[in-house]
Structures are given as C-alpha cells and as structure tokens.
N, CA, C and O of each residue as an XYZ file, in Angstrom:
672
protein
N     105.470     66.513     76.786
C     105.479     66.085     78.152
C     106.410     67.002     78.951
O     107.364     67.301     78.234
N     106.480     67.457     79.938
C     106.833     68.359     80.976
C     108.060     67.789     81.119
O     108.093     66.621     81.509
N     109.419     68.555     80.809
C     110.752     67.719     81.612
C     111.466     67.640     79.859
O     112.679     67.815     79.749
N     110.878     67.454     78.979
C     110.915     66.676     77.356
C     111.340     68.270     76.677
O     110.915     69.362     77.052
N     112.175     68.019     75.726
C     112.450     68.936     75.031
C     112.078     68.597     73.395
O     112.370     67.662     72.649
N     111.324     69.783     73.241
C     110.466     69.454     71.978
C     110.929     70.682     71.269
O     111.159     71.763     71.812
N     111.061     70.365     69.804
C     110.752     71.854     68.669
C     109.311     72.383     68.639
O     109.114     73.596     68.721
N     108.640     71.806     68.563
C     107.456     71.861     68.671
C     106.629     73.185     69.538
O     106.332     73.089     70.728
N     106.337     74.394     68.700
C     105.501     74.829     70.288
C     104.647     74.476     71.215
O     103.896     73.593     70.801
N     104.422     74.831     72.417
C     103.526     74.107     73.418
C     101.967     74.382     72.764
O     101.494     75.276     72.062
N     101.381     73.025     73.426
C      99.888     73.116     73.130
C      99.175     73.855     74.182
O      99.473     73.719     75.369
N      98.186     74.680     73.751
C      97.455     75.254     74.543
C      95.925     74.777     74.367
O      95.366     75.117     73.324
N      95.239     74.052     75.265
C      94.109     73.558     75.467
C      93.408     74.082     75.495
O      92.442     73.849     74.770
N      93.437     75.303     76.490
C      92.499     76.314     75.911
C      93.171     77.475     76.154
O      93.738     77.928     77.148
N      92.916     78.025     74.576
C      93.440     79.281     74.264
C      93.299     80.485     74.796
O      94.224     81.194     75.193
N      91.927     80.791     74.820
C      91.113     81.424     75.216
C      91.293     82.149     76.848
O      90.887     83.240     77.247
N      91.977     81.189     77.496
C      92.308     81.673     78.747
C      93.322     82.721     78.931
O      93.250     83.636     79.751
N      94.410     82.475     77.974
C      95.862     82.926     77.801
C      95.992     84.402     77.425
O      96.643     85.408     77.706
N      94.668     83.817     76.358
C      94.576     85.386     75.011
C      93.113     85.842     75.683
O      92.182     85.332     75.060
N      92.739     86.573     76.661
C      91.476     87.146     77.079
C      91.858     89.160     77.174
O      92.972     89.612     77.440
N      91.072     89.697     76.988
C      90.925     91.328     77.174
C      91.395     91.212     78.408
O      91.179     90.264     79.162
N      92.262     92.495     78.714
C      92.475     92.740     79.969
C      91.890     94.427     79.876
O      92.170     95.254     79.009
N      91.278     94.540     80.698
C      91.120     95.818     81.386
C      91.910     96.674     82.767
O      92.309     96.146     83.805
N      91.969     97.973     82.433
C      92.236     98.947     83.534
C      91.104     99.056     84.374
O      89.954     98.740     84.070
N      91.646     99.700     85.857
C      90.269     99.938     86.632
C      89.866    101.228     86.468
O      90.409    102.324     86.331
N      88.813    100.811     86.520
C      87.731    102.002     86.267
C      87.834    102.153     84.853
O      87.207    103.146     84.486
N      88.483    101.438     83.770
C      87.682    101.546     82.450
C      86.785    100.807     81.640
O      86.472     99.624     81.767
N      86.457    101.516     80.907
C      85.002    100.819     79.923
C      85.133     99.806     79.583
O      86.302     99.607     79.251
N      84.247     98.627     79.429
C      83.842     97.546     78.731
C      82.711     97.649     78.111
O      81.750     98.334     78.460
N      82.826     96.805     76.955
C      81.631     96.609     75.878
C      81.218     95.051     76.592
O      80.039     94.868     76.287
N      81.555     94.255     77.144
C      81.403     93.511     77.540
C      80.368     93.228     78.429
O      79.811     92.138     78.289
N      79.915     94.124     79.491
C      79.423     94.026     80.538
C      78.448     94.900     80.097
O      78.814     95.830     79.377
N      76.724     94.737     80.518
C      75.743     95.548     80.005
C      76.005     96.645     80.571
O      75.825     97.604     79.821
N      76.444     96.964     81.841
C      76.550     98.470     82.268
C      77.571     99.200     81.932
O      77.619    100.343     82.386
N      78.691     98.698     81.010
C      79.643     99.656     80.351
C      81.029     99.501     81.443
O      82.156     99.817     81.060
N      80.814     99.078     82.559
C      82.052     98.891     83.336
C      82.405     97.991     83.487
O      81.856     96.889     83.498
N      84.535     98.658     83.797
C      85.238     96.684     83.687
C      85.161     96.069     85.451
O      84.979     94.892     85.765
N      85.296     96.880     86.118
C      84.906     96.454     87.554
C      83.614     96.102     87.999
O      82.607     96.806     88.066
N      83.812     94.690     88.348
C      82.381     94.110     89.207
C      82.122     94.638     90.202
O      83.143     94.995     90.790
N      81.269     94.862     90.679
C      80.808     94.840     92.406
C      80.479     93.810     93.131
O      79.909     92.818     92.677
N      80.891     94.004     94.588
C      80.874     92.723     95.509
C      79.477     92.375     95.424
O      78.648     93.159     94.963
N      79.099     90.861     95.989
C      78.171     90.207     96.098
C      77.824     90.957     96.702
O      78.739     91.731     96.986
N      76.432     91.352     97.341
C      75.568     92.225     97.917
C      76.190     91.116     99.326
O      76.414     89.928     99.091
N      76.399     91.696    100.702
C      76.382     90.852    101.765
C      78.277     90.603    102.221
O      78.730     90.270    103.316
N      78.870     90.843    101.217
C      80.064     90.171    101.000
C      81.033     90.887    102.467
O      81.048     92.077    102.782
N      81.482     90.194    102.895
C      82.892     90.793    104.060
C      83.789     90.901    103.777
O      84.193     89.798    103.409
N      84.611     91.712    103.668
C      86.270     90.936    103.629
C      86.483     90.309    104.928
O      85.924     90.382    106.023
N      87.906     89.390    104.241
C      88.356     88.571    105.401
C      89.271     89.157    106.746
O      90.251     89.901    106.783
N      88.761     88.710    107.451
C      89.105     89.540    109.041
C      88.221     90.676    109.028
O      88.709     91.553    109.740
N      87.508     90.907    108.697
C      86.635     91.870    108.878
C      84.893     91.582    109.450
O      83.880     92.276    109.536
N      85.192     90.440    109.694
C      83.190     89.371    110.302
C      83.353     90.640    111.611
O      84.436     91.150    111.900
N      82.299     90.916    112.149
C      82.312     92.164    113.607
C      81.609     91.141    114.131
O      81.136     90.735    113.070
N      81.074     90.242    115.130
C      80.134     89.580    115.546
C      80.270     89.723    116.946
O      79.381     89.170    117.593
N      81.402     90.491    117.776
C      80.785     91.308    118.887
C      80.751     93.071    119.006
O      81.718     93.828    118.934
N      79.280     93.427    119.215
C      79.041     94.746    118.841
C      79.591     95.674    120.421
O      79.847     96.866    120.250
N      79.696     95.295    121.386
C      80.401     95.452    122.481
C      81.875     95.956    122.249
O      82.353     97.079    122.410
N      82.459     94.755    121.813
C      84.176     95.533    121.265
C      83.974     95.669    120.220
O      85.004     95.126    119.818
N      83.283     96.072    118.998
C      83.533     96.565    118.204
C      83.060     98.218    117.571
O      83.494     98.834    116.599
N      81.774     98.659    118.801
C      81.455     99.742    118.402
C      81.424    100.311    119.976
O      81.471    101.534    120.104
N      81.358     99.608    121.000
C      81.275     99.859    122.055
C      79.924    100.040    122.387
O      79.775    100.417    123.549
N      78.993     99.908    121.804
C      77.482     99.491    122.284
C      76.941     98.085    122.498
O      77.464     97.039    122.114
N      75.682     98.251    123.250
C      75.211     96.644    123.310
C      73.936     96.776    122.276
O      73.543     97.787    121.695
N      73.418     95.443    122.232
C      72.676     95.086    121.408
C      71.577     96.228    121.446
O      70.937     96.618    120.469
N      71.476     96.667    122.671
C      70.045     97.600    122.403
C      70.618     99.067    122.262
O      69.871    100.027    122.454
N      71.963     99.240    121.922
C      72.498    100.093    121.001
C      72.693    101.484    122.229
O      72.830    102.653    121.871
N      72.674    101.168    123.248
C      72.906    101.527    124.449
C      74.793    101.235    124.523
O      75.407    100.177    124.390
N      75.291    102.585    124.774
C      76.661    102.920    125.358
C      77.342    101.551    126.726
O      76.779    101.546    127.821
N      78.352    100.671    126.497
C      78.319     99.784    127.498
C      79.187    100.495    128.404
O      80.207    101.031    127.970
N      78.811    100.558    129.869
C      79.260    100.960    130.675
C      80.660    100.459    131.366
O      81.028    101.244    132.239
N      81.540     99.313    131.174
C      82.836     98.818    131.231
C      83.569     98.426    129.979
O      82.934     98.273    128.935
N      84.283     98.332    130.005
C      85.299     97.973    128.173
C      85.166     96.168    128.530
O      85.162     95.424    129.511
N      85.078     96.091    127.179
C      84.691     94.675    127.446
C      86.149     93.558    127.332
O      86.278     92.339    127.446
N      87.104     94.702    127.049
C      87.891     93.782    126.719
C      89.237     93.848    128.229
O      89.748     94.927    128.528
N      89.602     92.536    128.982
C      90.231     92.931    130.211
C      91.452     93.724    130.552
O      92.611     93.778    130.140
N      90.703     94.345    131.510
C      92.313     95.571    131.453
C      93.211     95.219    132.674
O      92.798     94.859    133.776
N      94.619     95.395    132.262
C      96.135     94.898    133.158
C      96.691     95.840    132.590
O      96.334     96.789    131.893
N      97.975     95.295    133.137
C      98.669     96.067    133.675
C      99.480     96.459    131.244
O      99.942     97.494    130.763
N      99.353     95.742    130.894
C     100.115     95.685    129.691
C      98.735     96.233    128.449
O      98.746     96.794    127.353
N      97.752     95.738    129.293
C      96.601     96.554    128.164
C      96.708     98.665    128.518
O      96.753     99.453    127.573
N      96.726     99.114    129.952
C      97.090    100.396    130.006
C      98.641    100.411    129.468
O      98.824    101.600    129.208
N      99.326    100.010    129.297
C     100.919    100.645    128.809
C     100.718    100.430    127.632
O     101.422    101.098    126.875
N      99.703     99.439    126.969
C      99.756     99.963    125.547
C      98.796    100.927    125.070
O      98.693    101.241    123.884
N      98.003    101.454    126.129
C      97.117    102.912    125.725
C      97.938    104.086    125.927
O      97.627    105.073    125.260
N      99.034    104.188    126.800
C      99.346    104.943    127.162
C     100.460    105.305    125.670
O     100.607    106.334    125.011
N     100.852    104.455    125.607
C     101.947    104.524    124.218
C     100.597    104.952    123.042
O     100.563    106.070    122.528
N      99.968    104.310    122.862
C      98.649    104.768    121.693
C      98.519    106.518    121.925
O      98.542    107.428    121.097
N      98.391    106.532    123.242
C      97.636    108.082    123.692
C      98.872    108.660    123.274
O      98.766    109.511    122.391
N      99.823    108.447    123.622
C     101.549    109.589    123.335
C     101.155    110.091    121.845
O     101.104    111.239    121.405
N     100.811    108.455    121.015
C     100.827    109.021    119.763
C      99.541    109.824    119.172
O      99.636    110.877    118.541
N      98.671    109.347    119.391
C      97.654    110.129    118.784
C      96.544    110.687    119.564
O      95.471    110.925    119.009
N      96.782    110.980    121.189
C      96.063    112.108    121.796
C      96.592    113.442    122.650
O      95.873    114.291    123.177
N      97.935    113.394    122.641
C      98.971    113.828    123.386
C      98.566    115.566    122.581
O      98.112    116.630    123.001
N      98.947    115.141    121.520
C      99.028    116.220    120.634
C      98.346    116.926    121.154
O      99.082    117.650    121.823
N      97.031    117.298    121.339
C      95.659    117.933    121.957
C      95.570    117.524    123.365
O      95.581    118.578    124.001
N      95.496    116.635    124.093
C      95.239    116.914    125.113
C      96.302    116.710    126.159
O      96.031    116.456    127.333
N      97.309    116.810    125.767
C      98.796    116.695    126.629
C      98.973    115.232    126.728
O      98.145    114.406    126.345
N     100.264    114.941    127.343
C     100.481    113.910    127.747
C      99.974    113.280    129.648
O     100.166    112.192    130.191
N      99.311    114.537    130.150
C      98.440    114.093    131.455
C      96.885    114.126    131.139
O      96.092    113.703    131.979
N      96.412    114.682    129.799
C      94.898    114.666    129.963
C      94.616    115.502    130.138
O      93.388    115.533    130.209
N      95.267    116.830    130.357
C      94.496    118.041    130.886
C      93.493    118.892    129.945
O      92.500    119.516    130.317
N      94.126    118.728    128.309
C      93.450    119.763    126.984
C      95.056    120.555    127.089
O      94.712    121.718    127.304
N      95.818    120.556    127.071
C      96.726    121.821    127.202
C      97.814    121.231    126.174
O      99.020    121.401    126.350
N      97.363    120.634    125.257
C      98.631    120.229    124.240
C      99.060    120.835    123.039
O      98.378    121.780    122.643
N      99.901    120.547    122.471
C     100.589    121.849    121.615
C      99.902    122.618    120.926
O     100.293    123.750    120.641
N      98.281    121.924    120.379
C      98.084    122.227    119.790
C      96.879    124.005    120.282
O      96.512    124.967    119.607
N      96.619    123.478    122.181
C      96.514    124.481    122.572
C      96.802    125.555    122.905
O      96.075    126.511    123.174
N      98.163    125.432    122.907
C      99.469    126.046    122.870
C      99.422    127.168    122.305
O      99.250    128.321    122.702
N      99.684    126.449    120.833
C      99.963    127.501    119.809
C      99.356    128.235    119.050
O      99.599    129.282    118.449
N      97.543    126.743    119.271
C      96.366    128.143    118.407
C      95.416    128.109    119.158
O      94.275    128.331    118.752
N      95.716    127.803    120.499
C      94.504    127.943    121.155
C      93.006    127.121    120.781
O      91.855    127.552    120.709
N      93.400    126.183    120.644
C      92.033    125.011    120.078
C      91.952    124.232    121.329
O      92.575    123.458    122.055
N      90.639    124.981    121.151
C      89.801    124.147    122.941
C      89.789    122.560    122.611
O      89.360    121.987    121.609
N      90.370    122.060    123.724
C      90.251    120.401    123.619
C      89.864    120.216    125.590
O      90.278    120.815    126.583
N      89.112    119.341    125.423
C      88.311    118.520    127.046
C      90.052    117.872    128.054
O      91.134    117.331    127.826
N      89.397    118.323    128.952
C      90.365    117.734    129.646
C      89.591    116.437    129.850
O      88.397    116.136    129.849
N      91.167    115.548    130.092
C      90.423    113.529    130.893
C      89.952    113.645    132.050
O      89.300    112.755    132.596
N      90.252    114.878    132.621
C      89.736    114.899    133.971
C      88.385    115.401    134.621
O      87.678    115.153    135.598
N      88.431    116.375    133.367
C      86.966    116.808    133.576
C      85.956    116.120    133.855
O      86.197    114.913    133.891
N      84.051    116.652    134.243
C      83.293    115.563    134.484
C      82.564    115.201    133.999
O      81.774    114.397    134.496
N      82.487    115.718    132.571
C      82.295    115.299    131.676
C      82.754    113.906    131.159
O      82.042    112.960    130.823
N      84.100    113.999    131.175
C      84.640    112.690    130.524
C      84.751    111.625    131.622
O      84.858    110.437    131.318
N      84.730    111.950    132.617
C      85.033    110.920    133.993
C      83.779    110.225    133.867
O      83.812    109.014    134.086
N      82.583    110.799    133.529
C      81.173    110.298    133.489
C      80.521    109.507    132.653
O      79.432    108.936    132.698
N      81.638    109.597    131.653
C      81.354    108.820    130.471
C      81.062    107.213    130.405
O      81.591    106.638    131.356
N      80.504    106.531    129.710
C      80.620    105.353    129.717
C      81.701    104.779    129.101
O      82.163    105.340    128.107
N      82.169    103.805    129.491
C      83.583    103.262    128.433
C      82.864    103.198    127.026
O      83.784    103.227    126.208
N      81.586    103.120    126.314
C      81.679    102.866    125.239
C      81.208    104.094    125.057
O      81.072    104.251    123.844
N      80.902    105.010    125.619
C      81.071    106.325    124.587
C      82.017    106.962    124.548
O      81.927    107.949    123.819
N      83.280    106.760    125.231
C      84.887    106.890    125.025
C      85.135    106.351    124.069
O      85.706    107.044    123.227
N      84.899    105.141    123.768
C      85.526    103.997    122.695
C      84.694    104.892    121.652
O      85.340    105.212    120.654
N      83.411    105.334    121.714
C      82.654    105.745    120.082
C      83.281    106.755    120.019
O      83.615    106.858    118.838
N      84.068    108.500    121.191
C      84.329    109.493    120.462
C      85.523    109.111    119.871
O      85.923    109.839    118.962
N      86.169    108.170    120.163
C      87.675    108.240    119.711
C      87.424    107.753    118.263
O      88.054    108.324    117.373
N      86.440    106.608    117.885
C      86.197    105.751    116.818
C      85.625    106.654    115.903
O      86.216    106.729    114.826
N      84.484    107.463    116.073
C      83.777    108.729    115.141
C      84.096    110.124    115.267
O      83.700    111.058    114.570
N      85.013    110.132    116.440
C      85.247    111.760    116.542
C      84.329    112.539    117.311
O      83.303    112.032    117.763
N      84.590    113.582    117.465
C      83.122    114.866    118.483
C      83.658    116.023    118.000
O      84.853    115.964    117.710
N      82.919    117.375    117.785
C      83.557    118.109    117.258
C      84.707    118.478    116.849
O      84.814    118.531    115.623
N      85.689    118.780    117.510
C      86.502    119.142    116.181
C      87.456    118.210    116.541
O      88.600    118.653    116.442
N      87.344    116.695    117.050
C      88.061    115.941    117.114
C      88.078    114.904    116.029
O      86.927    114.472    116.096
N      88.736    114.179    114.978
C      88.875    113.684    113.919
C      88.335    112.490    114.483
O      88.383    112.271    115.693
N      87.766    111.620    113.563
C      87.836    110.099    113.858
C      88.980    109.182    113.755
O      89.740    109.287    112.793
N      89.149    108.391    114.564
C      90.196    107.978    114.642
C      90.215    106.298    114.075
O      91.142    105.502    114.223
N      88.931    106.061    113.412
C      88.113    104.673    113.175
C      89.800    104.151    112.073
O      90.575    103.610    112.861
N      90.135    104.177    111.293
C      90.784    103.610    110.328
C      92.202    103.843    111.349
O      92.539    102.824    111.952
N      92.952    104.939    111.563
C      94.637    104.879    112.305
C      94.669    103.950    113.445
O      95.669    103.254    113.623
N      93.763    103.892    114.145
C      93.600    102.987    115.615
C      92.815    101.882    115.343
O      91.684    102.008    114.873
N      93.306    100.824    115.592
C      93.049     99.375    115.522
C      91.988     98.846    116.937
O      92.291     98.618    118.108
N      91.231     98.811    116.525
C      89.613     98.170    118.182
C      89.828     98.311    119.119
O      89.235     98.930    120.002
N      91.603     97.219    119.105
C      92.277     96.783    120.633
C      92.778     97.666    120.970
O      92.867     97.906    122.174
N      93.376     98.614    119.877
C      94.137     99.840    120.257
C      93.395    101.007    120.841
O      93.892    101.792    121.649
N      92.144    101.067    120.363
C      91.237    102.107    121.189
C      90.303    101.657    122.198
O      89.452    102.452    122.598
N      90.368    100.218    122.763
C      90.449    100.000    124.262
C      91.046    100.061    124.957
O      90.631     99.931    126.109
N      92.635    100.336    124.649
C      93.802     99.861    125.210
C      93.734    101.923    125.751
O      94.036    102.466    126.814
N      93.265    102.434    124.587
C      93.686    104.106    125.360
C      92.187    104.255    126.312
O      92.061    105.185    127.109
N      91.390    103.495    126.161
C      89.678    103.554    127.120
C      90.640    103.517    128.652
O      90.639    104.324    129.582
N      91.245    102.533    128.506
C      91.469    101.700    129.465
C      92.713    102.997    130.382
O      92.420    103.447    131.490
N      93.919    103.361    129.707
C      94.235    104.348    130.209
C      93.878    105.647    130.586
O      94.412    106.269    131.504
N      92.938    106.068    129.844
C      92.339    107.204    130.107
C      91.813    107.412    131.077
O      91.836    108.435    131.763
N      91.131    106.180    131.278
C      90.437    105.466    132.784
C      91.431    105.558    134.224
O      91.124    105.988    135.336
N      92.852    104.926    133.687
C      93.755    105.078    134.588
C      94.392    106.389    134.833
O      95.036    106.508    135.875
N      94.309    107.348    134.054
C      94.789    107.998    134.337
C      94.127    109.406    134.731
O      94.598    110.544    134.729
N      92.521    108.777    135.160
C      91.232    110.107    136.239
C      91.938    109.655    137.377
O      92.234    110.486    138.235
N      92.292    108.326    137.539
C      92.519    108.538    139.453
C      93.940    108.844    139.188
O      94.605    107.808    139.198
N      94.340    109.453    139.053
C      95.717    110.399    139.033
C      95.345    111.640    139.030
O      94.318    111.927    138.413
N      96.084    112.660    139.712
C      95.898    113.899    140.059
C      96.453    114.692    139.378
O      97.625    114.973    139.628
N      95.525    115.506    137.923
C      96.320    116.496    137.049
C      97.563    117.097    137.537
O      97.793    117.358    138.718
N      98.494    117.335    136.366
C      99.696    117.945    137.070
C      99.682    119.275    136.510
O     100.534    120.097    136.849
C-alpha cells in the first residue's frame, strides 16, 4: 500500500509496460513491417496552434486565391510601431531603414534591392506584400518561419506607412 513500508519488492501489474524496447530516432525496428522506429502522422493531422482557417491573414489571398487588396488585420497606431521595429530587424539590412534599396547590403556589394517607394511596390496589393515577404522574390529569402503572420502584417502595414513619407 502506498505510504507502507514493505521488504517486499513492489508489484508490477504489468510488466510489460516498464520493460518495453526503446528505440532511437530514425533507427531500425524489427517490429514494424516497414523496418522503421518512427511512426508517421495520421494522414490530415495539425499540430496544435497551427488550424489556418483564415486564408486572408494567413497567406494573404482570398478564397479565389486572388491577392487581397487591404491587410485584413486592423492597422493603428501600435500595429505600424511594431512593423517598424520588425522592418529595423529584418528589412533594414537591404532596403535601409527609409525603404529606399540602399542598405548595407547595397553598400558594400552592390545587391540590387526595390525601393518601398517605388511603383512597383506602392501598387502592390497588401497581400502580395504579405506573400513576398512570406515566400520571398528573387533574391529575397523567405521570411515564412523568422516572422510570425502578425509580424508580417505589422511590417505590410508600415511599409504602407511609410509610401506617404517622402524618401530621404
């Protein structure tokens, strides 16, 4: 009994649980008909926090897979100051800290990057801002895994704020 001090070793009900094979990942089992110790997910399976069930903020398209023309998520005064802090960190580098393309990295090796001001990018739809930042455009990296959804509306949203400002 639990609490009881016995000579006795403890009973184990079932053994079998205690004393089972353990495997490394990614090594062999005789166990499993296909020779491996790792299962694969249920076909369908999500992880948790990961359900997407609006395709608007989450890829920046609408259902008919059409670019959405406003960010869907509302922009103030604290959603641009946190793009602007996002942009310091991970667009500054390349395209300055005003948007122009003139950042260090043009600097020093001369790697063409778009200015925010250009009309190209002014023309853009907010969700094909939100997709280059999320998949990248030429020789711009994707940014899908370092930047968090909110975080790459939050720089849509400044980038936005910062065309009606006058390059410096």
């Amino acid at each position: 009994m639990r609490g009881c001090h016995s000579d006795q070793p403890p009973v184990h009900l079932n053994p079998s649980m205690q004393y089972q094979p353990r495997y490394d990942a990614q090594s062999e089992s005789k166990f499993f008909y296909d020779g491996a110790s790792m299962r694969l997910p249920v076909p369908g399976t999500i992880a948790r926090g990961e359900l997407k069930t609006d395709a608007a903020l989450d890829t920046g398209k609408d259902d008919s897979g059409a670019f959405v023309k406003a960010s869907p998520v509302p922009v103030d005064e604290g959603l641009v100051a946190r793009g602007k802090d996002r942009f310091a960190i991970y667009c500054a580098p390349c395209h300055d800290s005003h948007g122009r393309g003139k950042g260090i990295l043009y600097e020093r090796g001369k790697v063409p990057t778009p200015s925010m001001h250009s009309d190209k990018i002014v023309g853009m739809p907010d969700g094909q801002l939100f997709d280059t930042i999320t998949n990248g455009s030429g020789l711009m990296p994707s940014y899908r895994w370092p930047i968090p959804t909110h975080d790459r509306w939050a720089i849509v949203a400044f980038v936005r704020d910062l065309e009606h400002r006058e390059p410096q």
